[in-house]
N, C-alpha and C positions, 0 to 999 in steps of 0.2 A: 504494500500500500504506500504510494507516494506521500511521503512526509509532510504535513504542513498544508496540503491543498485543500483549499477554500472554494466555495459556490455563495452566490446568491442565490439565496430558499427563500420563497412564499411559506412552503409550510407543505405536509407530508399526510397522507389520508391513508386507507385498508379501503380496498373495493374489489365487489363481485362482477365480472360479467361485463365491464364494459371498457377496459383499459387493457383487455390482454386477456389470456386463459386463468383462468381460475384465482384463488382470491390474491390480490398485488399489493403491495406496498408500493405506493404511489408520491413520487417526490416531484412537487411542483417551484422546477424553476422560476427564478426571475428573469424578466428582456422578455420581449421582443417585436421582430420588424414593421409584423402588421397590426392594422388596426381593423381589422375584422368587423363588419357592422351586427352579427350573429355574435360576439364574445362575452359570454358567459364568466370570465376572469379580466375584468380591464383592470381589476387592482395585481397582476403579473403584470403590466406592460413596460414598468421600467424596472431595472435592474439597481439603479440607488436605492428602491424601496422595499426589498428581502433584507434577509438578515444574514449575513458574512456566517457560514457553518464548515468546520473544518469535515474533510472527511471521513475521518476517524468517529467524531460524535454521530452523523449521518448513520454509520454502522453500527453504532453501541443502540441505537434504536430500528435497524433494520436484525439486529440479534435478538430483541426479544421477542418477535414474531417468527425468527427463522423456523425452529421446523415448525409452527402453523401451517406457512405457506410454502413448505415444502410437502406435507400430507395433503394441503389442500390442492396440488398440483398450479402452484402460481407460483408468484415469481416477484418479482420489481420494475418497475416503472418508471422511465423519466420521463416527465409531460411540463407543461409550463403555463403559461410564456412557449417560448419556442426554447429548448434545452440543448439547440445546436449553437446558439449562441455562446453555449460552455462548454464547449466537447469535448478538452481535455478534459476537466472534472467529471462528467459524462463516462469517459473511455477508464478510466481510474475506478470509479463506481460502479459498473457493470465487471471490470475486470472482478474486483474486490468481491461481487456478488456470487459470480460464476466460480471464482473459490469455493464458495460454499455452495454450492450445487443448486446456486439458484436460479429461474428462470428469466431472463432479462429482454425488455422490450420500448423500444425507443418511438415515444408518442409526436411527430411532426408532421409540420406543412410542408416539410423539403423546401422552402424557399431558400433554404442557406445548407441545402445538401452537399454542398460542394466542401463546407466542411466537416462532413462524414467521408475521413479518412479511412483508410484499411485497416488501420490499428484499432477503433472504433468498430468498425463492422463485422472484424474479425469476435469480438466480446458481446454479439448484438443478439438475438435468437431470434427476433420476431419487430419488422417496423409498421407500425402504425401509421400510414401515409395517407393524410388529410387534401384531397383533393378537392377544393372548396368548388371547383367548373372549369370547365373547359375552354369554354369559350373567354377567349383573351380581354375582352373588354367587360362581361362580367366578373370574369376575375378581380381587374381592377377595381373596380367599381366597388366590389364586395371588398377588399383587403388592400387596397392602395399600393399593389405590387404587380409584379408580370408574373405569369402562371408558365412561362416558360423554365426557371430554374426547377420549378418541381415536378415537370413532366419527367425534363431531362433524368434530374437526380430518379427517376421510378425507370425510368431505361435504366438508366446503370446499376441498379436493384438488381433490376431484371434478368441481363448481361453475368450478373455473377451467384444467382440460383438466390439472393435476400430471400426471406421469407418474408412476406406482404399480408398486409391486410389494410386493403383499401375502405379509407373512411370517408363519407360524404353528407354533407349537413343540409338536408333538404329545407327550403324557404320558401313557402307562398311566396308570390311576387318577385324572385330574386332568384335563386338556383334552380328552380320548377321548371322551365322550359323543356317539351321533351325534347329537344334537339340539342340542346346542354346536354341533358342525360344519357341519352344515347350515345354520344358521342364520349363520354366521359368509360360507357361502359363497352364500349370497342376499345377504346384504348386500353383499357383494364384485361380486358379476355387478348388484346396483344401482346402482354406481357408474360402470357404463358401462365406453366404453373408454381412461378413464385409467386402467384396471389393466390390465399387462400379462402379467401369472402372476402365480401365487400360486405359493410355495415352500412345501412342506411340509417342517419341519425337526425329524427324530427325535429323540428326548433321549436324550440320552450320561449318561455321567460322566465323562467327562475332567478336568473343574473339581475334581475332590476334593479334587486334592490341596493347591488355593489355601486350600480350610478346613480342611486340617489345620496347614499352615504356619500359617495366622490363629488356628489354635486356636478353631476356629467350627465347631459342626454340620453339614454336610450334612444338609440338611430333607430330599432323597429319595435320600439314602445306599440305601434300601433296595429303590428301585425299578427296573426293570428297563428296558431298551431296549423300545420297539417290536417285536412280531415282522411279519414279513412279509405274515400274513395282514390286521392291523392296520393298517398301511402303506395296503396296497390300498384298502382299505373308505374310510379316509378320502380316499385319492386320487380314489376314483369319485365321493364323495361333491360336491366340489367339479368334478368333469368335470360333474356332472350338470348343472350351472348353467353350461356349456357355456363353463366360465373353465382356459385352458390350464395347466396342474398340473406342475411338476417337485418331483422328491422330491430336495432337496439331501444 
C-alpha cells in the first residue's frame, strides 16, 4: 500500500444491486468535469469540498465489512464525482482491495478515460460506463462536455476484453429520443461481449433536496419520472440488439 496517499472523499455508503454485483462498499469521490443537468450528487462537484482521507484509514473501514462483502459476493466501488479524476488513488485502492480478494468496480462517465491507464485497469474487475446519449449535441447539452472521449474510452474497453456494464439514465424530454436510444444500443451490442447488461436507470428527484441546501436550481425541478409505458419502449429498444437489459 503506497504510503501517505490521500483522496478527496465525499463520504462512503454499503449498497445492494445497483453499483456492481452484490452488496459494495461504495466510496464517493470528490471532482468532477461535468455538470450533469440529471445529478443526483452536485454536493461531489468540486474536489476542495471532500475531506483529504489517507489510504490506509479508507481501508481500516473497508476491513470491517470485508468478509461481509466477500460472503455476500460484492466487492468495492469507486463512484463520485467522476473518480478518474484521482486515478492514482483509484489504482492504489483497488490494488489494496484485490489483496484481499475483493471484488473491484470503477463507476464513470469515461469523459476522462484517457486517464484509465493499464496499471489501473489491470486492478479493475468490472467498469460501470455511464453513457448519458449518443447523440453529440444532446450530450452537450445534458453535461456541458463532448460524448466523444467516452465512446472512445468504451472502444478501448472493448479492444482489451474490460468487462462493461453499460449505464444509461433515461429522461423524459432529454435522453428519450428513440433514435438516441437506439443508436446508443448499436453501439453497445458493437462492443461485443465485454458488455455484460446495460442498466437502464429512471430519473428520480430525490437529489433536490442537495440544491436546495446549496441554494442551487434544480435544472429539471420540473420534470417528471419515467412512466411505464416509456420504460418499456426503451427496454425493447436495446433487447432489440439482443444486449441483456435490467431496468434498475
Amino acid at each position: 500500500m503506497t504510503d501517505g496517499l490521500e483522496a478527496s472523499v465525499h463520504s462512503w455508503d454499503l449498497s445492494t444491486g445497483v453499483d456492481g454485483p452484490g452488496t459494495r462498499f461504495v466510496l464517493f469521490l470528490s471532482g468532477c468535469p461535468l455538470r450533469c443537468l440529471y445529478c443526483q450528487n452536485p454536493d461531489t462537484w468540486h474536489m476542495r469540498d471532500g475531506t483529504r482521507r489517507r489510504l490506509e484509514a479508507i481501508m481500516e473501514d473497508v476491513a470491517l465489512y470485508r468478509r461481509f462483502l466477500q460472503v455476500a459476493h460484492g466487492g468495492v466501488t469507486a463512484s463520485g464525482g467522476e473518480p478518474l479524476l484521482q486515478s492514482e488513488f483509484v489504482t492504489e485502492f483497488f490494488r489494496a482491495c484485490q489483496e484481499w480478494d475483493l471484488n473491484t468496480a470503477l463507476d464513470t462517465s469515461g469523459n476522462l478515460g484517457i486517464r484509465a491507464q493499464e496499471d489501473l485497469l489491470s486492478v479493475t474487475d468490472l467498469v460501470l460506463l455511464d453513457i448519458k446519449s449518443f447523440d453529440a449535441r444532446t450530450y452537450r447539452n445534458l453535461t456541458g462536455k463532448d460524448v466523444a472521449p467516452t465512446l472512445a474510452f468504451a472502444e478501448r474497453l472493448a479492444s482489451v476484453g474490460q468487462r462493461m456494464w453499460i449505464r444509461f439514465v433515461l429522461v423524459p424530454g432529454v435522453t428519450d429520443d428513440p433514435g438516441n436510444v437506439a443508436a446508443i444500443a448499436r453501439f453497445a451490442a458493437g462492443l461485443g461481449p465485454a458488455v455484460e447488461r446495460v442498466e437502464i436507470l429512471p430519473f428520480h428527484r430525490l437529489g433536490q433536496h442537495k440544491y436546495d441546501a446549496l441554494r442551487m436550481p434544480f435544472p429539471l425541478a420540473d420534470t417528471e419520472p419515467p412512466d411505464e409505458e416509456l420504460i418499456e419502449r426503451t427496454r425493447s429498444l436495446f433487447a432489440e440488439q439482443r444486449l441483456p437489459v435490467l431496468v434498475a
